[in-house]
ROKOL-542038 format. One record per residue (C-alpha): residue number from 1; z, x, y. Coordinates in steps of 0.5 Angstrom, whole numbers, plus 500, padded with zeros to 3 digits. Layout:
% residues N
{NUM,{Z,X,Y}}
...
This chain:
% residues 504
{1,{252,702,879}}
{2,{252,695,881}}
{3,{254,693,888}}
{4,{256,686,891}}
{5,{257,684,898}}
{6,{263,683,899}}
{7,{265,676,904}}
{8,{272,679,905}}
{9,{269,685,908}}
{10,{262,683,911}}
{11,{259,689,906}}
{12,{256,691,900}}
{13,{261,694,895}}
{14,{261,698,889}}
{15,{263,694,883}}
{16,{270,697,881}}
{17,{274,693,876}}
{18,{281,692,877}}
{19,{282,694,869}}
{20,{275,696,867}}
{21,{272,694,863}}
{22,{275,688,862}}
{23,{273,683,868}}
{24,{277,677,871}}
{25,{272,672,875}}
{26,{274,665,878}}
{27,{268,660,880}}
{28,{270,654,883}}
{29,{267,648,879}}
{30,{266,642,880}}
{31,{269,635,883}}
{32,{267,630,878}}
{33,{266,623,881}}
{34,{259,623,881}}
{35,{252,627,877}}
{36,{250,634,878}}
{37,{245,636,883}}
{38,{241,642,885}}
{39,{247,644,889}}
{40,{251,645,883}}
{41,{246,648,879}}
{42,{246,653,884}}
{43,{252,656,884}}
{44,{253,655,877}}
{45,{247,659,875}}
{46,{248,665,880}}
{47,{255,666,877}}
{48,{251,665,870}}
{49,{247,671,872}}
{50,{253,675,874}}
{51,{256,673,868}}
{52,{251,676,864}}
{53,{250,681,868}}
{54,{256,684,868}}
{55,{256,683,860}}
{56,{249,687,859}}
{57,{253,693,863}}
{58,{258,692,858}}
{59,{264,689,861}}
{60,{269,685,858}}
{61,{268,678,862}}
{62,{275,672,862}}
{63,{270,667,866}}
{64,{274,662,869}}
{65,{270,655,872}}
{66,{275,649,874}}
{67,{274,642,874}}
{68,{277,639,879}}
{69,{279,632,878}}
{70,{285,630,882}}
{71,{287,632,890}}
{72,{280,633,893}}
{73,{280,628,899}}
{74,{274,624,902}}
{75,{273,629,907}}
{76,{276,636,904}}
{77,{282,635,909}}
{78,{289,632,909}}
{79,{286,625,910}}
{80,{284,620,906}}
{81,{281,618,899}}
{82,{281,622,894}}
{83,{274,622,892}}
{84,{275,621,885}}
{85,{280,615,884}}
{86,{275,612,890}}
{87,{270,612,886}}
{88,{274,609,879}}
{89,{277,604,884}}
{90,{270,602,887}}
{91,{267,602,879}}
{92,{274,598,875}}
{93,{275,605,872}}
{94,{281,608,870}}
{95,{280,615,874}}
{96,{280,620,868}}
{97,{276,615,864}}
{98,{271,617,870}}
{99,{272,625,870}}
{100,{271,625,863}}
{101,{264,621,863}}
{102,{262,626,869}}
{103,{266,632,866}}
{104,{261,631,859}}
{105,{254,628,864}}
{106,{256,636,868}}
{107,{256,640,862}}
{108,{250,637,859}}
{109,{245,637,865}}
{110,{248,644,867}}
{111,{248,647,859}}
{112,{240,644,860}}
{113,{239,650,864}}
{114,{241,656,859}}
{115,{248,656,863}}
{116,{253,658,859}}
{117,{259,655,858}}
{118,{265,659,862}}
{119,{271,663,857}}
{120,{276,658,860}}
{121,{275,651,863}}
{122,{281,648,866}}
{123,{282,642,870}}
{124,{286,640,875}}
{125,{290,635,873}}
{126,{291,639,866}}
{127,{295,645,870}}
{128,{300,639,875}}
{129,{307,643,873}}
{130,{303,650,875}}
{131,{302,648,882}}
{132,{308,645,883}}
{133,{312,651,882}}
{134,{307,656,886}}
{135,{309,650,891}}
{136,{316,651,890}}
{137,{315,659,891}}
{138,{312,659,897}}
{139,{317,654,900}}
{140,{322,659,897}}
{141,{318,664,900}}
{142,{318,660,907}}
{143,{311,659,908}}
{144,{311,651,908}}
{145,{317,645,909}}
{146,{316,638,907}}
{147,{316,632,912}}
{148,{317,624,909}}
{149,{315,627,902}}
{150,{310,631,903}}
{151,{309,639,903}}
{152,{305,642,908}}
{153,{303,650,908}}
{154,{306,653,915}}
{155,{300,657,918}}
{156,{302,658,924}}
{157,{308,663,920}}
{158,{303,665,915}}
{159,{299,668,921}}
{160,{304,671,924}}
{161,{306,675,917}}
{162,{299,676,913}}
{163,{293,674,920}}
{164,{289,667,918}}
{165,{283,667,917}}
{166,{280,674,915}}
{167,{275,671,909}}
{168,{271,666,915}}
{169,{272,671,921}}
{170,{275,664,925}}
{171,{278,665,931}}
{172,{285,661,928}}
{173,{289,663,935}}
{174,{285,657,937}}
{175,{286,653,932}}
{176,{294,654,932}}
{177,{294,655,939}}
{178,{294,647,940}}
{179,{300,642,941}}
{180,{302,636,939}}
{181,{298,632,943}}
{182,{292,635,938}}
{183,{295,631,932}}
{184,{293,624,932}}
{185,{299,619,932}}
{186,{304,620,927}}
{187,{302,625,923}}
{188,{306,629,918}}
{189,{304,635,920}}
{190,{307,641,925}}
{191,{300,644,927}}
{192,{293,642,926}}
{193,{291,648,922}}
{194,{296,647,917}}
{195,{294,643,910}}
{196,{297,639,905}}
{197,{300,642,898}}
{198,{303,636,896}}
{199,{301,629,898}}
{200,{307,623,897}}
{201,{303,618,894}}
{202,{302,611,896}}
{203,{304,605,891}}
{204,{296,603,890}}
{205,{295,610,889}}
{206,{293,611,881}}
{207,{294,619,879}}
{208,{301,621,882}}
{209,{306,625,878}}
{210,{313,626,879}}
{211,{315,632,883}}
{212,{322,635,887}}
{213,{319,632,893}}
{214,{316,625,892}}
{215,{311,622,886}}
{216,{306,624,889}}
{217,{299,629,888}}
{218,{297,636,889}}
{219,{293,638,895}}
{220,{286,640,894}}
{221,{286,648,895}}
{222,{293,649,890}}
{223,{289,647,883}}
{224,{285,654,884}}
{225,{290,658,886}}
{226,{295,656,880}}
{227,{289,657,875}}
{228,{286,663,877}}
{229,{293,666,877}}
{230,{294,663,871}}
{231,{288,665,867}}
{232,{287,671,871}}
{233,{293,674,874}}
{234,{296,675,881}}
{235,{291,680,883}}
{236,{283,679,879}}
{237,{277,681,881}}
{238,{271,676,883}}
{239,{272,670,886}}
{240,{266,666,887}}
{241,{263,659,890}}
{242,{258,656,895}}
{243,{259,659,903}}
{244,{261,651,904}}
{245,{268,653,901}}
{246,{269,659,905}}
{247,{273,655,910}}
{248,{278,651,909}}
{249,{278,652,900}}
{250,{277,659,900}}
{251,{281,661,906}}
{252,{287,657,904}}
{253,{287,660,897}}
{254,{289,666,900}}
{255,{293,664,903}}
{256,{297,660,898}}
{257,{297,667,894}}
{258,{299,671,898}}
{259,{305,667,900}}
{260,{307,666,893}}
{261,{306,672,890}}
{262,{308,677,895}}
{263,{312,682,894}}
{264,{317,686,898}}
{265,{315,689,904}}
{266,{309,683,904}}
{267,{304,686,899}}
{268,{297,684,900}}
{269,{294,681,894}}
{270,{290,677,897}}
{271,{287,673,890}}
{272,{281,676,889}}
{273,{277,683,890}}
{274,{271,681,891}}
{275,{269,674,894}}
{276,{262,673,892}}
{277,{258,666,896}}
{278,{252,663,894}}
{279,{248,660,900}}
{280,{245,653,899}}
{281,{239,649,897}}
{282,{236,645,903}}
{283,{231,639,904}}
{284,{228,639,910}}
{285,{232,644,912}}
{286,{238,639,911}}
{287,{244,642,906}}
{288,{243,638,899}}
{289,{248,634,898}}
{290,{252,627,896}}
{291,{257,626,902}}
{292,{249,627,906}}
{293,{246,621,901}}
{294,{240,626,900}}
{295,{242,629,894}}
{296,{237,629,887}}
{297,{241,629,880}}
{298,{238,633,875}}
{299,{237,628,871}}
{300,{233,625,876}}
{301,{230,632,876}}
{302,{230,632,867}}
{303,{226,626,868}}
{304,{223,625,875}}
{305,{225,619,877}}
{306,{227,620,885}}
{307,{223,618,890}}
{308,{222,625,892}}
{309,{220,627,886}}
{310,{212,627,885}}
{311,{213,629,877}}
{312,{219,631,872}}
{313,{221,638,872}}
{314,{223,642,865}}
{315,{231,645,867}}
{316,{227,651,865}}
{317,{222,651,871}}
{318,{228,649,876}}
{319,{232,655,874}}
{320,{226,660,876}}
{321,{225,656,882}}
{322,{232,657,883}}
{323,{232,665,882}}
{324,{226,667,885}}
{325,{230,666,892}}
{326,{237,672,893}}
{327,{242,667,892}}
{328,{245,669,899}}
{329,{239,666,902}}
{330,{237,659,903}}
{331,{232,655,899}}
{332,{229,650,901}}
{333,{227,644,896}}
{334,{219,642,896}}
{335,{214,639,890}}
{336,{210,645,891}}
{337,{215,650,890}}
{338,{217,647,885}}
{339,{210,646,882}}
{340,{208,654,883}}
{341,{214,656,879}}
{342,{211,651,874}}
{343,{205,655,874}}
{344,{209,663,875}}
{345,{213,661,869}}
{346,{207,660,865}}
{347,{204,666,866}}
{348,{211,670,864}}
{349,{210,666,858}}
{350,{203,668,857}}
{351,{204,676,858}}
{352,{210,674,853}}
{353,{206,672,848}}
{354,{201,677,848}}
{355,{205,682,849}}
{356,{208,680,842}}
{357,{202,680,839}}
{358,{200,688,841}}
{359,{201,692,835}}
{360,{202,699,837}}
{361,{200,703,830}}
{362,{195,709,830}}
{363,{191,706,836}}
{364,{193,711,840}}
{365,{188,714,846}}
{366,{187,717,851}}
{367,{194,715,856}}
{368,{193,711,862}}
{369,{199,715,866}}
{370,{199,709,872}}
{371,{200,704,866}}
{372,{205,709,862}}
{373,{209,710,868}}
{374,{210,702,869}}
{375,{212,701,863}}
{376,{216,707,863}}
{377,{220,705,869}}
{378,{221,697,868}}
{379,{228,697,865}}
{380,{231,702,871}}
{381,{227,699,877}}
{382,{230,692,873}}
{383,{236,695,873}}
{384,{236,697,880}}
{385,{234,691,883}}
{386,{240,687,879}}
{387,{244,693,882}}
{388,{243,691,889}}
{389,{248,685,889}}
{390,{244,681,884}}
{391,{237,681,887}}
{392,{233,677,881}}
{393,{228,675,886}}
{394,{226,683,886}}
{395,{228,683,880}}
{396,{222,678,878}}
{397,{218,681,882}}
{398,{219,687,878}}
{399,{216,682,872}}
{400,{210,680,875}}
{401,{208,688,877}}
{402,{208,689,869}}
{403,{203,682,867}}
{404,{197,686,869}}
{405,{198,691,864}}
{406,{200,687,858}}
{407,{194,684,859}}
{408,{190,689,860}}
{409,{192,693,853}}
{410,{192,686,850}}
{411,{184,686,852}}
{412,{184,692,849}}
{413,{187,692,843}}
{414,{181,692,839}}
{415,{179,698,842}}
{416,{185,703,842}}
{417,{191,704,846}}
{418,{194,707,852}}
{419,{200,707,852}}
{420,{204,711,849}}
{421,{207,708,842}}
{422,{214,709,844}}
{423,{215,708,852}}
{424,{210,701,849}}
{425,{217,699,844}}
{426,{222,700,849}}
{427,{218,696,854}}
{428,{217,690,850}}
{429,{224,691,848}}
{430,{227,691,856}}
{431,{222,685,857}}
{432,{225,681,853}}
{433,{232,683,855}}
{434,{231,683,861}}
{435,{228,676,862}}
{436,{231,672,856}}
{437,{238,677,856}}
{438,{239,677,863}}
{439,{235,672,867}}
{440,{236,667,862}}
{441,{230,665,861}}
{442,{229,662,855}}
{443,{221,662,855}}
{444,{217,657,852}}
{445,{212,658,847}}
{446,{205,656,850}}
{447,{202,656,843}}
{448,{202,651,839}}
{449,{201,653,831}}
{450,{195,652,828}}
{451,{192,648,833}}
{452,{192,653,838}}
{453,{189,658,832}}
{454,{183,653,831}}
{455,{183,652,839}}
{456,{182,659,839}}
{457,{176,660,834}}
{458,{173,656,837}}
{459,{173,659,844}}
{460,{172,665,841}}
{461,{164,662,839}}
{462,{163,659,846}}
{463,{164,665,850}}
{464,{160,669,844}}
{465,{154,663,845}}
{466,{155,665,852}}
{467,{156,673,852}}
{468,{149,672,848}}
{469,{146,667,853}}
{470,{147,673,859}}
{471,{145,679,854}}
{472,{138,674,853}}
{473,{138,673,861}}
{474,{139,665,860}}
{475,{144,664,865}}
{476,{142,657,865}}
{477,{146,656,858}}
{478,{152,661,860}}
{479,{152,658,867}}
{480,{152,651,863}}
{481,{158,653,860}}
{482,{162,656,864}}
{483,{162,650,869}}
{484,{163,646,863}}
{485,{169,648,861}}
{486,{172,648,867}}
{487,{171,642,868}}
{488,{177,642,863}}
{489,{181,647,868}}
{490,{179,653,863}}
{491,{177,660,866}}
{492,{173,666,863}}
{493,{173,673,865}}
{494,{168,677,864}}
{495,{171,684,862}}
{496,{168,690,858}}
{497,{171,689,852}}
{498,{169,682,852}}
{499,{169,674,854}}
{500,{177,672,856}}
{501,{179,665,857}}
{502,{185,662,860}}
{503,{187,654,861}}
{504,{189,653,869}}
């Protein structure tokens, strides 16, 4: 049974859907004014793999991932730019001119890493008349007032009736307690912890829309709670993002929707069951970032073309690198990681290869119960792993516990097999399930066709030459050869079914 923790509640719960089997999950996308980098991938890979997860249990997913274009202001408050239409005045573009070529440049670098796509992906812009009327409802509702045009929601009065703060753990008294000698000069807004809804728009300002208050724009938390209601109702079931958008973003759409949607006697709805934050990739123990100047593109990842980059890495090596941690802890980014996940990756690949060449008919032995159990055991240790709150680094570890065997009864294959046929199937089915299904992990092929037959005929000769230099006593030619080929990063293995070769 799957549990995820929960951070409205500061604990692992049990998954139980609102409407099973149909699930409701609403991830907060990206602000596309700039390239994808590896913060992006992290949180659109981890709710890719609970995407998946809950369709490998048999759950209906209606996965929504937003773009937001339009509201997002240069420091994520009530002031300032908004980041988008900086970016298209700095550049002489028109601002959707610029969220379509980064919305097409986020879709591709991210889909490179066997993401897939969401069921819905709405923008924000495409959704101005469904945040105005919930802008309306919760004026109506008495949780915000408009000052010279703009719309600011009331925090003050929505913590006295629901408690601000619940899903950061914010001491909000301090925060609402200040007077108004904590607002800089002039400000519109009644206390320092309220936020904007509605932004009255300057004459220079390039994406406005008309409303009942001023030709203005949407603040920057509106947009998610109008489309998750949109899509997924008043009341769904995941919410999900990185742990920077706990507070102010996630905490204000709470609120928002519990002012808009309460019923009477102040029903709690609260959004989302289940909110669910992936932690952040690091460099040097600094969060990866755009705003931080340190961010690497994946592109420049694809291509290797950063000054931290000491080569290019395939999307799919990011990925593993990615899932190897849990998604609640940290990552910290480096070369070396990276490049040993690289290498970890391969080895799948190979067991992978090997495991699919095995042919299990009337080759039956005496059975080996260590490797039966852990062929037998590998979906449900899987599975349980995958239960503790998407835990897909113990997950992988689960994998690398089983290479060993499938090594071994590839070795061996000439000579018997030690497994019993069925429990081998379900294995070789479950392996593939599991890192291909639900750790999407779309394993290359470390062959190469005809080539690698040829390669290996001729190693096949080498290491025969060798093994009858060894049973002559002329270890000057088998050592001869075995420093020769490693010369060319190959390895052997001396087992008693014979020579095996691995290229490092």
């Amino acid at each position: 049974m799957l549990n995820l923790y929960n951070t409205l509640t500061r604990q692992k719960e049990v998954f139980e859907p609102i409407e099973p089997p149909f699930v409701g999950m609403y991830l907060c996308g990206p602000t596309v004014y700039g390239d994808a980098h590896l913060g992006h991938a992290r949180a659109a890979l981890t709710f890719d793999v609970l995407y998946r997860y809950l369709k490998y249990l048999g759950y209906k997913v209606r996965y929504v991932r937003n773009i937001t274009d339009v509201g997002h202001l240069t420091d994520d408050g009530d002031q300032g730019e908004d980041k988008l239409q900086k970016f298209a005045k700095a550049n002489k573009l028109e601002p959707m001119e610029v969220a379509q070529k980064y919305t097409d440049d986020y879709n591709t670098d991210i889909s490179a890493l066997n993401i897939l796509r969401p069921t819905i992906e709405p923008r924000a812009s495409g959704h101005i008349p469904e945040q105005i009327e919930m802008i309306e409802q919760i004026l109506k509702n008495g949780f915000a007032y408009i000052s010279n045009g703009s719309v600011y929601f009331d925090v003050v009065k929505y913590n006295e009736v629901f408690g601000y703060g619940e899903l950061s753990g914010r001491n909000i008294e301090e925060i609402i307690s200040g007077s108004r000698e904590n607002l800089e000069g002039g400000s519109e807004k009644r206390h320092p912890a309220d936020f904007a809804l509605w932004k009255q728009a300057d004459p220079s300002h390039l994406m406005k829309w008309n409303s009942p208050w001023s030709v203005g724009f949407p603040g920057w938390h509106i947009e998610c709670s109008a489309m998750s209601t949109k899509y997924l109702g008043q009341k769904y079931d995941i919410h999900g993002g990185g742990l920077d958008l706990i507070f102010p973003h996630h905490e204000a759409e709470i609120a928002q929707s519990n002012a808009c949607n309460h019923a009477p006697g102040f029903e709690h709805y609260g959004e989302a069951k289940y909110w669910v934050h992936n932690n952040m990739i690091t460099l040097d123990g600094q969060k990866m970032g755009k705003s931080l100047g340190n961010a690497i593109s994946m592109r420049q990842f694809y291509d290797g073309s950063h000054r931290l980059l000491e080569q290019a890495y395939k999307p799919i090596t990011i990925r593993f690198f990615i899932l190897q941690a849990h998604y609640r802890s940290t990552l910290d980014f480096s070369n070396t990681a990276l490049q040993a996940a690289e290498k970890a990756l391969k080895r799948i690949g190979e067991a992978m290869e090997r495991l699919d060449a095995i042919q299990t008919e009337n080759r039956l032995i005496a059975v080996n119960e260590d490797f039966e159990k852990n062929l037998a055991t590998f979906r449900s240790d899987c599975e349980a792993q995958m239960d503790d709150d998407m835990n897909t680094a113990r997950t992988i570890a689960r994998i690398f516990e089983a290479l060993p065997v499938i090594n071994q009864l590839y070795a061996d294959r000439s000579n018997g097999f030690a497994v019993s046929p069925t429990t081998f199937e379900a294995f070789r089915a479950a392996f593939h399930t599991i890192i291909e299904d639900v750790l999407g992990l779309k394993i290359e092929k470390v062959s190469n066709g005809d080539s690698d037959k040829l390669i290996d005929g001729l190693m096949q000769v080498i290491t025969q030459i060798r093994l009858d230099a060894r049973k002559d006593k002329n270890f000057k030619v088998s050592d001869f050869i075995r420093d020769e080929l490693g010369k060319f990063s190959i390895k052997l293995k001396d087992t008693p079914q014979g020579t095996e070769w691995t290229k490092e």
